[in-house]
C-alpha positions in Angstrom: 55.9 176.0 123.1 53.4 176.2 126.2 55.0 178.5 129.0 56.4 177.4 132.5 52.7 179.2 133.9 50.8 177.1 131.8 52.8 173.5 132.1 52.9 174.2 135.6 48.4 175.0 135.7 48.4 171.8 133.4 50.1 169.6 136.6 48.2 171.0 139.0 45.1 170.5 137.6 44.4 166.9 138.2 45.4 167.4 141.9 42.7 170.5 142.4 40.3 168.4 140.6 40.8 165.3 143.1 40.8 167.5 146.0 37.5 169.0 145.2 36.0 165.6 144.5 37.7 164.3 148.0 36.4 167.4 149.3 32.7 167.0 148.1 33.0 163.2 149.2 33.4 164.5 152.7 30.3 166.8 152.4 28.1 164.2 151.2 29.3 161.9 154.0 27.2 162.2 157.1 29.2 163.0 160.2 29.3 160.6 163.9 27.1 162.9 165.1 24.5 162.6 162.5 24.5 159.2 162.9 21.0 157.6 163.2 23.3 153.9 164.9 22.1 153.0 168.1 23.7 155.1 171.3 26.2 154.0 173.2 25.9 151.9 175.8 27.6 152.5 179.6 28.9 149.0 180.3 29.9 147.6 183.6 30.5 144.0 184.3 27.0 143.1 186.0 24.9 145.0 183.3 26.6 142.7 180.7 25.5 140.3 182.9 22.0 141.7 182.9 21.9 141.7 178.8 23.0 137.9 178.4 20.5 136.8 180.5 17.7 138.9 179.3 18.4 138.3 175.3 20.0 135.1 175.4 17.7 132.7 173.0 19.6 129.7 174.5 18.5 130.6 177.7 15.1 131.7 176.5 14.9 128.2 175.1 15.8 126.8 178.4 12.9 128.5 180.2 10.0 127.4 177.9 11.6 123.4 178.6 11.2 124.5 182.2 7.5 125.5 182.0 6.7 122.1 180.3 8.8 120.7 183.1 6.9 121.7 186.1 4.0 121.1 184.8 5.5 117.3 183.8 6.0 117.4 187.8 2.4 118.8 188.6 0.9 115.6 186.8 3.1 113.3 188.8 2.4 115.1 192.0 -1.6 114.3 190.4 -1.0 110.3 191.3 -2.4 109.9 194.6 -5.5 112.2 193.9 -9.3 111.2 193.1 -9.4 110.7 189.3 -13.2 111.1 188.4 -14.1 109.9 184.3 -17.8 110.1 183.3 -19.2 107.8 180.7 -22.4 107.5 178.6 -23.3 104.2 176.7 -26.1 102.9 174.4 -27.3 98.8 173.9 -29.0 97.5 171.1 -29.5 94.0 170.8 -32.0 91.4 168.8 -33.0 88.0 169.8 -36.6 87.3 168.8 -37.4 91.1 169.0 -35.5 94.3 169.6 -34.1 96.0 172.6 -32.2 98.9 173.3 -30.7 100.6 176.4 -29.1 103.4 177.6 -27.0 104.7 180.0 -24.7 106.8 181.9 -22.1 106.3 184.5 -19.3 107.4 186.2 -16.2 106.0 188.3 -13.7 107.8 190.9 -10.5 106.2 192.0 -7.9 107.0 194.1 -4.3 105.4 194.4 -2.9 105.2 198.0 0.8 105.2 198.9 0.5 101.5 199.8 -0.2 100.5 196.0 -3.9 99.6 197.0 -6.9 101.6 194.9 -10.3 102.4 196.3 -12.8 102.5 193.5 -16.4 103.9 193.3 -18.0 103.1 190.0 -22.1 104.2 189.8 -24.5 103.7 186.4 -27.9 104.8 185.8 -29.7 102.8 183.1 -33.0 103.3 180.7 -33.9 99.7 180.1 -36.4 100.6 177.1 -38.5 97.9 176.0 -36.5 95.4 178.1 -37.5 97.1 181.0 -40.1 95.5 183.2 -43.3 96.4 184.4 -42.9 97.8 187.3 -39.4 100.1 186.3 -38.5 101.7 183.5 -34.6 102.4 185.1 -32.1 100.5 187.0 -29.4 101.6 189.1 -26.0 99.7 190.4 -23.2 101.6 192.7 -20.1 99.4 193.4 -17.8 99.9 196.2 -14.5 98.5 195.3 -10.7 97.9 197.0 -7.8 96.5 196.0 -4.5 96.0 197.9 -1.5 94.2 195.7 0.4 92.1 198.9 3.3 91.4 196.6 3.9 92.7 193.3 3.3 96.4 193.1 3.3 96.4 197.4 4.7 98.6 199.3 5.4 102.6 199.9 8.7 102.3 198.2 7.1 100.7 194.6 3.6 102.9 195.1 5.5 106.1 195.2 8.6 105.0 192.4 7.2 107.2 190.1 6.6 110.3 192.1 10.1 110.1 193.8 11.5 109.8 190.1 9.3 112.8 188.4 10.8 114.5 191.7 13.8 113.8 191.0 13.8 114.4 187.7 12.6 117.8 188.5 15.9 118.3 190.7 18.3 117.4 187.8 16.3 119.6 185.6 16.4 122.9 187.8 20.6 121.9 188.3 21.2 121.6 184.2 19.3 125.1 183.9 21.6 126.6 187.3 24.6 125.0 185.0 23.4 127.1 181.6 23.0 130.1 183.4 26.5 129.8 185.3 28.2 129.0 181.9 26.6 131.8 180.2 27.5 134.3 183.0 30.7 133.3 183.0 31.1 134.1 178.8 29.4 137.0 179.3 32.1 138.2 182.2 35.1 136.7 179.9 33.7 138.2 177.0 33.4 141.5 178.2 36.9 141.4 179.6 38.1 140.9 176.7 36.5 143.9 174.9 38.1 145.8 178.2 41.5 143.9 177.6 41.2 145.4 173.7 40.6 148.4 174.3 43.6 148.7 177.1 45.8 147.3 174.3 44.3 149.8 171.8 45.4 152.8 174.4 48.5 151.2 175.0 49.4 151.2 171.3 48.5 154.7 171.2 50.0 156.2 173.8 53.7 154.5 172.4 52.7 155.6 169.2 52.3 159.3 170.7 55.9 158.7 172.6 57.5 157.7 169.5 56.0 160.7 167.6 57.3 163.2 170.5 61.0 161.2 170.2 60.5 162.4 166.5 60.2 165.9 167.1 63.1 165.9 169.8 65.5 163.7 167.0 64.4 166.9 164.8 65.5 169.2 167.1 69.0 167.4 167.9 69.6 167.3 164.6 69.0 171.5 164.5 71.0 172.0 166.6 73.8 170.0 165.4 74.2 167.0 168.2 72.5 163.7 165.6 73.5 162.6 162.3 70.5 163.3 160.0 70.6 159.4 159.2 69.7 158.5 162.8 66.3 160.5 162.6 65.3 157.2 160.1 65.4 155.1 163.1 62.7 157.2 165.0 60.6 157.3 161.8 60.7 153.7 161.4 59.8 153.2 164.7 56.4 155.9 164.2 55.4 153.3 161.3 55.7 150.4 163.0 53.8 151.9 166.5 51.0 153.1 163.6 50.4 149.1 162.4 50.2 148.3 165.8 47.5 151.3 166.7 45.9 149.5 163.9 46.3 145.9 164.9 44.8 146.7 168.0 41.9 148.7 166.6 40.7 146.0 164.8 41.4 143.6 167.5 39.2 145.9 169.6 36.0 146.2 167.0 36.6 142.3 166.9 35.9 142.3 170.4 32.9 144.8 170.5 31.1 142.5 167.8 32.1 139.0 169.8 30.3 140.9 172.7 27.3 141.8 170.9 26.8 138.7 169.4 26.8 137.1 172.7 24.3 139.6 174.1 22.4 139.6 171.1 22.6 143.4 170.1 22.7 145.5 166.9 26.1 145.1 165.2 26.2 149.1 165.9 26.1 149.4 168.8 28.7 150.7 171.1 30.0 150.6 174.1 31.5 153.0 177.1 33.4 151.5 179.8 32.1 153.0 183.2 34.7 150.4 185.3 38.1 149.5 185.5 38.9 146.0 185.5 37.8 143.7 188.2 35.1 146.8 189.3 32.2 145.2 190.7 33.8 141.6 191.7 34.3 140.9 195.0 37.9 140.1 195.8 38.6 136.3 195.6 39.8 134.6 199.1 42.8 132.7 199.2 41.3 129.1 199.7 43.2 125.5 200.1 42.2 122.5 198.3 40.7 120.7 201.0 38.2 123.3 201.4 37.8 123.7 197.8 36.9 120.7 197.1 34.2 120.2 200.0 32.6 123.5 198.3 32.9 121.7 194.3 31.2 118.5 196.3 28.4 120.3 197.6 27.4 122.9 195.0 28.5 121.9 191.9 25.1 121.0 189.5 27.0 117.8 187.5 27.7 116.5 191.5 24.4 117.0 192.3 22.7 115.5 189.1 25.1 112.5 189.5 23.6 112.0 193.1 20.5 112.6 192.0 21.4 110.0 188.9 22.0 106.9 191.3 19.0 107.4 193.8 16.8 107.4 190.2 18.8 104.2 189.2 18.2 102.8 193.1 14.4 103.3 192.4 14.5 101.4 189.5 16.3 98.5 190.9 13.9 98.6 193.5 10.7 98.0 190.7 12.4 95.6 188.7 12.8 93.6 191.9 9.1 93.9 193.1 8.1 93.3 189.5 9.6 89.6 189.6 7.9 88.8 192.5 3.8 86.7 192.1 1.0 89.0 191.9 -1.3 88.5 194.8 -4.0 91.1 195.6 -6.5 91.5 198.2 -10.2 92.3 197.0 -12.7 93.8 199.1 -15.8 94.9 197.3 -19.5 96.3 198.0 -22.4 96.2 195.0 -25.7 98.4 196.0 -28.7 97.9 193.1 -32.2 99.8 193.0 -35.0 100.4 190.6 -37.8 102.9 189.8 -39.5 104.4 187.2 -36.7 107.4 186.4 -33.4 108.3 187.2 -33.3 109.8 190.5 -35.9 106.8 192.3 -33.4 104.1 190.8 -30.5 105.8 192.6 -32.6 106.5 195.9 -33.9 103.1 196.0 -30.3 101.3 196.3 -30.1 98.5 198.0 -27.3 95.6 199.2 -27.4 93.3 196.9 -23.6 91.6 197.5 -20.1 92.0 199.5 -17.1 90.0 197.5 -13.7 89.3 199.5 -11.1 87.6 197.2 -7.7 87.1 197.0 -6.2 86.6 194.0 -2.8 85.1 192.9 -1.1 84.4 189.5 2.3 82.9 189.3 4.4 83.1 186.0 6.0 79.9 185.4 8.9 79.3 182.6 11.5 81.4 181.0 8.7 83.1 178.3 6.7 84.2 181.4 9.6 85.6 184.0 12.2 87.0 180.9 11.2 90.4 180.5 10.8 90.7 184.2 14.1 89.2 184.7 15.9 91.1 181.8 14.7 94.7 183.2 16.0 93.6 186.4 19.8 92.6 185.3 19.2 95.8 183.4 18.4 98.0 186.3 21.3 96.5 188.3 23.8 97.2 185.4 22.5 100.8 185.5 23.0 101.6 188.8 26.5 100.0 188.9 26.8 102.4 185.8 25.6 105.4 187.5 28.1 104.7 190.4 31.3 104.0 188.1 30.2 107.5 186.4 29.4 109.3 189.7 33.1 108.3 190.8 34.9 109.3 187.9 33.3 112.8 188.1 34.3 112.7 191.4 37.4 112.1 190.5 37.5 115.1 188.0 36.1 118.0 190.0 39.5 117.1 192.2 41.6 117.8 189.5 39.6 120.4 188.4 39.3 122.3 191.7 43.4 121.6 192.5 43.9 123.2 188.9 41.6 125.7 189.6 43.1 126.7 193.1 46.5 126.8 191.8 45.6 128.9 188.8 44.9 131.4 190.9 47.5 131.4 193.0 49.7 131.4 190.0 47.8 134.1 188.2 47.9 136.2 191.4 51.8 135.8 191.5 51.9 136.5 187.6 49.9 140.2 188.4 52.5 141.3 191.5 55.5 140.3 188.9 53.9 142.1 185.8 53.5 145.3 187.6 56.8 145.1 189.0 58.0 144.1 185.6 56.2 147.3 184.0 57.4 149.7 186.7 60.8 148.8 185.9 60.5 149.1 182.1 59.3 152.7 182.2 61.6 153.8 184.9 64.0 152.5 182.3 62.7 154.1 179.4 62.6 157.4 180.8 66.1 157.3 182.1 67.2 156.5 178.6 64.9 159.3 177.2 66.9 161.9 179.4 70.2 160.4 178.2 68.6 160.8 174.7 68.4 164.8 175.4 71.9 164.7 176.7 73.7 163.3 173.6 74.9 160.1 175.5 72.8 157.4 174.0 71.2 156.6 170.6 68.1 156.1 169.1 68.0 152.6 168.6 69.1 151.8 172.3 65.7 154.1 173.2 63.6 152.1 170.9 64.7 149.2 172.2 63.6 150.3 175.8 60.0 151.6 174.0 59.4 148.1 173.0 60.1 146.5 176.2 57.5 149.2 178.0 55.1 148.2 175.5 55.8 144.2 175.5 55.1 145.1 179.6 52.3 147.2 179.9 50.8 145.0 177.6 52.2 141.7 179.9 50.6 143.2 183.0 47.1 143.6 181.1 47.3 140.1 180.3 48.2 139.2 184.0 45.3 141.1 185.3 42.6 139.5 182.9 44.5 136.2 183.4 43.9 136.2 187.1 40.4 137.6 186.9 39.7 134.9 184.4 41.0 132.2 186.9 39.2 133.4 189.7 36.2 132.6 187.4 36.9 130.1 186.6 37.1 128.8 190.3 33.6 130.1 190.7 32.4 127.7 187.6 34.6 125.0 188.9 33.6 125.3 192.8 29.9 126.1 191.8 29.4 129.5 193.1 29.4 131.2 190.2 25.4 132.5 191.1 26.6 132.6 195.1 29.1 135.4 194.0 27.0 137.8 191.4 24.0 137.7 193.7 22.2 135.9 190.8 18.1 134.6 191.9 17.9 131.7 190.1 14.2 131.2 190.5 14.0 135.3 188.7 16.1 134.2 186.0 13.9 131.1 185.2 11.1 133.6 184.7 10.4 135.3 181.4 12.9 137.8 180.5 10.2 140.8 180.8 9.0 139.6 184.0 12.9 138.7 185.4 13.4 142.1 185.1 17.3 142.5 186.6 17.8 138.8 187.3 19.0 140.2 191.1 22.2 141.1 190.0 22.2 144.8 189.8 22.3 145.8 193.7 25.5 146.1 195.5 28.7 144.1 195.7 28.3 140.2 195.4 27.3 137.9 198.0 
């Protein structure tokens, strides 16, 4: 029979060998410190700011359709300047014998706001074997105008196209103002979130540590004879429960971190050190009535503007499709000069007047097949514009509810804050009276816990409140427009590349 030394080296063994292994596990396994993970990063609220609008691919995205979108606008701007084309040509033609000819020309014209066109078209030509005796080349300058009177008249219809690329140009800069407020304002929301994670995280771990010391003194009572060993389970209950919540709200807060990295585009390691408390860095949000809230939505908001912008495009098409119904009668006025000699260069010197033309010219469509397309894309611009009204008055009719939402949410949230902390005051002064009653014998554990949970259910209450109303006066910002007005953000920088944007404007002292 084995002796009690023996049976006793046979249990142990298995637990020495598992040690040693956890033990060599813990060797092998590099420490934080030797960690080769990207360092920490300080984190305020306008650096995030910084990161989503320097890594964004959205916005990145955004800024190549905007290069190809001024330089749409440059080509419009191009309409009422010279247009010069060259051309080169070659004849050959048989009748009873062959002839060939060759030449070159060129033409410049220039629209003028009025719809007219001046045109100067010039060709040099080697007859060949046509060519007579006494010149081998033959030159021709034309000196052309032409003014519509009706259709295709006026400053309005001559400049319809540039007003619209102008336009155009407007509502393209306000949707990339509207992408960078919406981003700006994730970015803030998400990174008070990570903040709002990790304040829940220290919450859960400073009531853990409370229930831990409420342990030790339940350990003590019990010494010393004044609690029932039973009533120490309540405490140790209490320490498991606080120890799923430290780990609830750790991985609530690494859930966080990696929401926030994905939005500023970051390796999945990375980490992050607060260097602010909560609403650090935002300028404090001024009590504002609806009235006045609503004349700011009206004139800053982007989708206000682009609807404005929206019906004055829609007026300019009304306006062609009307002139396009109308005759087409034009004024031509027109000057031909002609010379000859035996190159080039004489057949251009030795121009000459040959002619002057003045005509006016009319064509009138007549029937349903020759005014219906005209008249359809007129019915059709009407019915647009009506649209772009009904549209433009329903948004209207939005950003009022939105801003008196807005305004009140505020108000609301600001209430919400003064109550929480109130609220949260209350609850400790509560839980430590109890705590001292503890010590004394006169209450129990369970009343104690009791109180520990409502401390935590309001520190964690006023953390919400406080997010909540810095989350609402955001939102006002996105709803009134001045989301870019209050983090001092340069538009025209952030259109840039992100190496040449370099801070975007938004790193140098409180907001605007």
């Amino acid at each position: 029979m084995p002796s009690e030394a023996t049976g006793l080296a046979g249990v142990a063994r298995p637990w020495v060998l598992a040690a040693g292994a956890v033990i060599a596990l813990l060797a092998a396994t590099p420490s934080r410190s030797d960690s080769t993970g990207p360092e920490p990063i300080e984190l305020t609220v306008r650096e995030v700011i910084v990161l989503a609008l320097r890594h964004s691919r959205t916005l990145e995205n955004a800024r190549l359709d905007r290069s190809v979108e001024r330089f749409a606008l440059r080509i419009a701007e191009d309409e009422f300047r010279p247009r010069i084309t060259l051309d080169a040509y070659t004849d050959r033609y048989a009748t009873d014998h062959v002839d060939e000819t060759a030449g070159v020309g060129s033409a410049i014209r220039l629209r003028i706001p009025t719809g007219g066109e001046f045109a100067v078209t010039s060709r040099v030509a080697d007859l060949g074997d046509a060519a007579p005796a006494f010149a081998s080349h033959a030159g021709t300058v034309e000196l052309t105008f032409v003014q519509p009177l009706l259709r295709g008249a006026g400053f309005g219809v001559a400049r319809a196209a540039l007003r619209t690329a102008r336009a155009s140009e407007r509502i393209n800069i306000l949707a990339f103002e509207a992408g960078v407020m919406d981003l700006t304002s994730r970015a803030i929301r998400a990174y008070r979130a990570y903040v709002q994670a990790g304040r829940r995280n220290e919450i859960a771990e400073r009531s853990l540590e409370r229930a831990q010391s409420l342990l030790e003194v339940n350990r003590l009572l019990v010494k010393a004879g004044r609690m029932a060993e039973r009533d120490v389970i309540q405490a140790e209950a209490d320490i498991a429960r606080r120890e799923l919540d430290v780990v609830a709200a750790s991985g609530g807060l690494d859930a966080a971190r990696l929401s926030l990295i994905d939005l500023l585009d970051l390796d999945t390691g990375t980490g992050f050190e607060l260097a602010e408390e909560l609403g650090a860095g935002q300028a404090e949000t001024a009590s504002i009535d609806v009235p006045t809230a609503l004349e700011i939505a009206l004139a800053n908001r982007p989708d206000h503007q682009i609807g404005l912008l929206s019906v004055e495009n829609a007026e300019t098409q009304v306006l062609v499709a009307r002139n396009q119904r109308l005759w087409d009668l034009s004024l031509t006025l027109g000057r031909t000069f002609m010379g000859s000699g035996d190159d080039a260069d004489a057949a251009i010197g030795g121009l000459d007047l040959t002619g002057n033309r003045v005509s006016l010219d009319l064509s009138v469509p007549v029937g349903r097949g020759a005014t219906g397309q005209a008249q359809l894309a007129h019915r059709r611009a009407v019915a647009g514009l009506q649209a772009q009204r009904n549209r433009l008055d329903d948004l209207r009719q939005r950003i009022a509810i939105e801003v008196r939402n807005a305004v009140r949410d505020v108000q609301l949230a600001e209430q919400r804050v003064e109550l929480a902390r109130r609220a949260r005051t209350l609850a400790l002064r509560k839980t430590e009276i109890e705590r001292e009653k503890l010590n004394l014998g006169v209450t129990t554990n369970f009343q104690l816990v009791t109180f520990e949970n409502d401390l935590v259910s309001a520190e964690n209450a006023e953390l919400d409140a406080l997010v909540d109303h810095l989350n609402a006066a955001t939102a006002l910002d996105i709803t009134l427009g001045t989301t870019l007005e209050r983090w001092g953000i340069e538009i025209d920088r952030v259109e840039q590349s992100a190496d040449r944007a370099e801070r975007f404007g938004v790193d140098g002292g409180a907001p605007r």
